[in-house]
N, C-alpha and C positions, 0 to 999 in steps of 0.2 A: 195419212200424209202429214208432215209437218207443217209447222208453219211457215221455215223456210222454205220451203215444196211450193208452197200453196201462192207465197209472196212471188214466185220467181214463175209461176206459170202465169199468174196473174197481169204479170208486166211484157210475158211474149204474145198474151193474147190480146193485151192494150195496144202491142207495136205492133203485128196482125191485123186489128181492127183500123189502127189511123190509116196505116198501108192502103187497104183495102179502100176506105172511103175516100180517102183523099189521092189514088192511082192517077188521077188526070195531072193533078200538081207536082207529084213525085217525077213525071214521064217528060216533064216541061223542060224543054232545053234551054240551059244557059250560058255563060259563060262562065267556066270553070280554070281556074287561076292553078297551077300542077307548079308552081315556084320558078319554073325558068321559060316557062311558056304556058300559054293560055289554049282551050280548049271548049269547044260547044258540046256541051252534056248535060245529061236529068242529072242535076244535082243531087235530089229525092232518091234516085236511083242507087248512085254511088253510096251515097250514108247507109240506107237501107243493105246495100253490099257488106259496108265496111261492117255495119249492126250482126249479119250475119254471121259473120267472116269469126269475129270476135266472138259470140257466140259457142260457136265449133271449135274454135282454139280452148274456149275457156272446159269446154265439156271433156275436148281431150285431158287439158290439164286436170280434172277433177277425177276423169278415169285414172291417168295414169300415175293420181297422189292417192286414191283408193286402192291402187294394185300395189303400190311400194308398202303401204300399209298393212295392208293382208299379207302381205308375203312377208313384213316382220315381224305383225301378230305372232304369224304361224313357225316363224323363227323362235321367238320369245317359245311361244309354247313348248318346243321340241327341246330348248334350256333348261325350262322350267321341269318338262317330266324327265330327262337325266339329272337333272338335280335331287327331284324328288325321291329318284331310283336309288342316289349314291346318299339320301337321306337315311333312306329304309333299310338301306345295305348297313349304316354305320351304326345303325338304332340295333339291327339285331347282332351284331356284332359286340354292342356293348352288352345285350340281353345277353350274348354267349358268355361274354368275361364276367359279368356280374352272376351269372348260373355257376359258372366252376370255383366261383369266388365264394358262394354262400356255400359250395359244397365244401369246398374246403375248412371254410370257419366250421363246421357241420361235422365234419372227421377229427377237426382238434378240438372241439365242444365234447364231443364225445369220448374220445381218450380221457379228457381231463375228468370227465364224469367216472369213466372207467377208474382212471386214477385213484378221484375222491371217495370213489366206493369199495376197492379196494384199503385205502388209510382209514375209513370208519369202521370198516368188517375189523380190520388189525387191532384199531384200539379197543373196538368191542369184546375182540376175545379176549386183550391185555385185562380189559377192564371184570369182564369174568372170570378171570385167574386169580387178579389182586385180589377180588372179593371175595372169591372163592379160600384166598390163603387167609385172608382178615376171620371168616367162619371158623376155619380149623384151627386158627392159633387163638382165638375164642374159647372155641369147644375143649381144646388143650387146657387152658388156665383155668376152665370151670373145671373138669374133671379130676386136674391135680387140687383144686380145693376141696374136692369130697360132694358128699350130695347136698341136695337143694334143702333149705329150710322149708320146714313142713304149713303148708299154708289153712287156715280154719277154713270155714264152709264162706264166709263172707268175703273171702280170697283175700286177707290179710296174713301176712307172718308172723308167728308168734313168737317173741323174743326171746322166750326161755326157751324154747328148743333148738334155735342158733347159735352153735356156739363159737 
């Protein structure tokens, strides 16, 4: 129980209990003044009425600001999970475009690899050719000078027999 709970029972079982002890005074007839004529009544009586009366109005009131409340709650709620829906909708929807997007970059990453591995294989053969002609036109210019000068055992050449 709250404390307001506890405060407000508290206060109907104080106005219960005067009620009760004090019935003979409440029941006492008087003169009761109604604004444009006067009337013999338990004063006691009437208050204790009107206490009531207020009472039942106020609980109506409380119910019927507790049901407009729940029933907006539950409005709110049913907002909330189509929002949430057209959340998730848009979320995987980006996950789609961003999926065909990486494949995409992913097919021109790879051509361009393709590419680049074809122009390296290209230059590699160029570059095995060239070397290849650098050897022979080498091998050329040695063999129109004749043979090799004859080297001693300590792999130096010896200058008199180069001629």
């Amino acid at each position: 129980m709250t404390l307001r709970t506890l405060l407000l029972l508290l206060i109907v079982v104080a106005i219960a209990a005067l009620a009760a002890l004090n019935w003979p005074t409440l029941t006492l007839p008087t003169t009761v003044s109604l604004g444009l004529t006067t009337v013999q009544a338990p004063l006691g009586l009437i208050m204790l009425a009107l206490t009531a009366l207020l009472a039942v109005f106020f609980i109506a009131y409380v119910l019927t600001l507790q049901g407009s409340v729940l029933m907006e709650t539950r409005r709110h709620t049913r907002e909330l999970a189509a929002q949430r829906e057209l959340a998730d909708k848009a979320e995987a929807s980006r996950f789609t475009e961003l999926r065909g997007f990486l494949e995409t970059q992913q097919t021109a990453v790879l051509a361009r690899l393709d590419a680049l591995e074809a122009r390296m294989s290209a230059r590699a053969r160029e570059s095995e050719n060239v070397t290849a002609a650098y050897v022979g036109q080498l091998e050329d210019q040695l063999q129109r000078r004749g043979p090799a000068p004859a080297a001693d055992p300590a792999g130096r050449i010896d200058p008199g027999l180069h001629p």
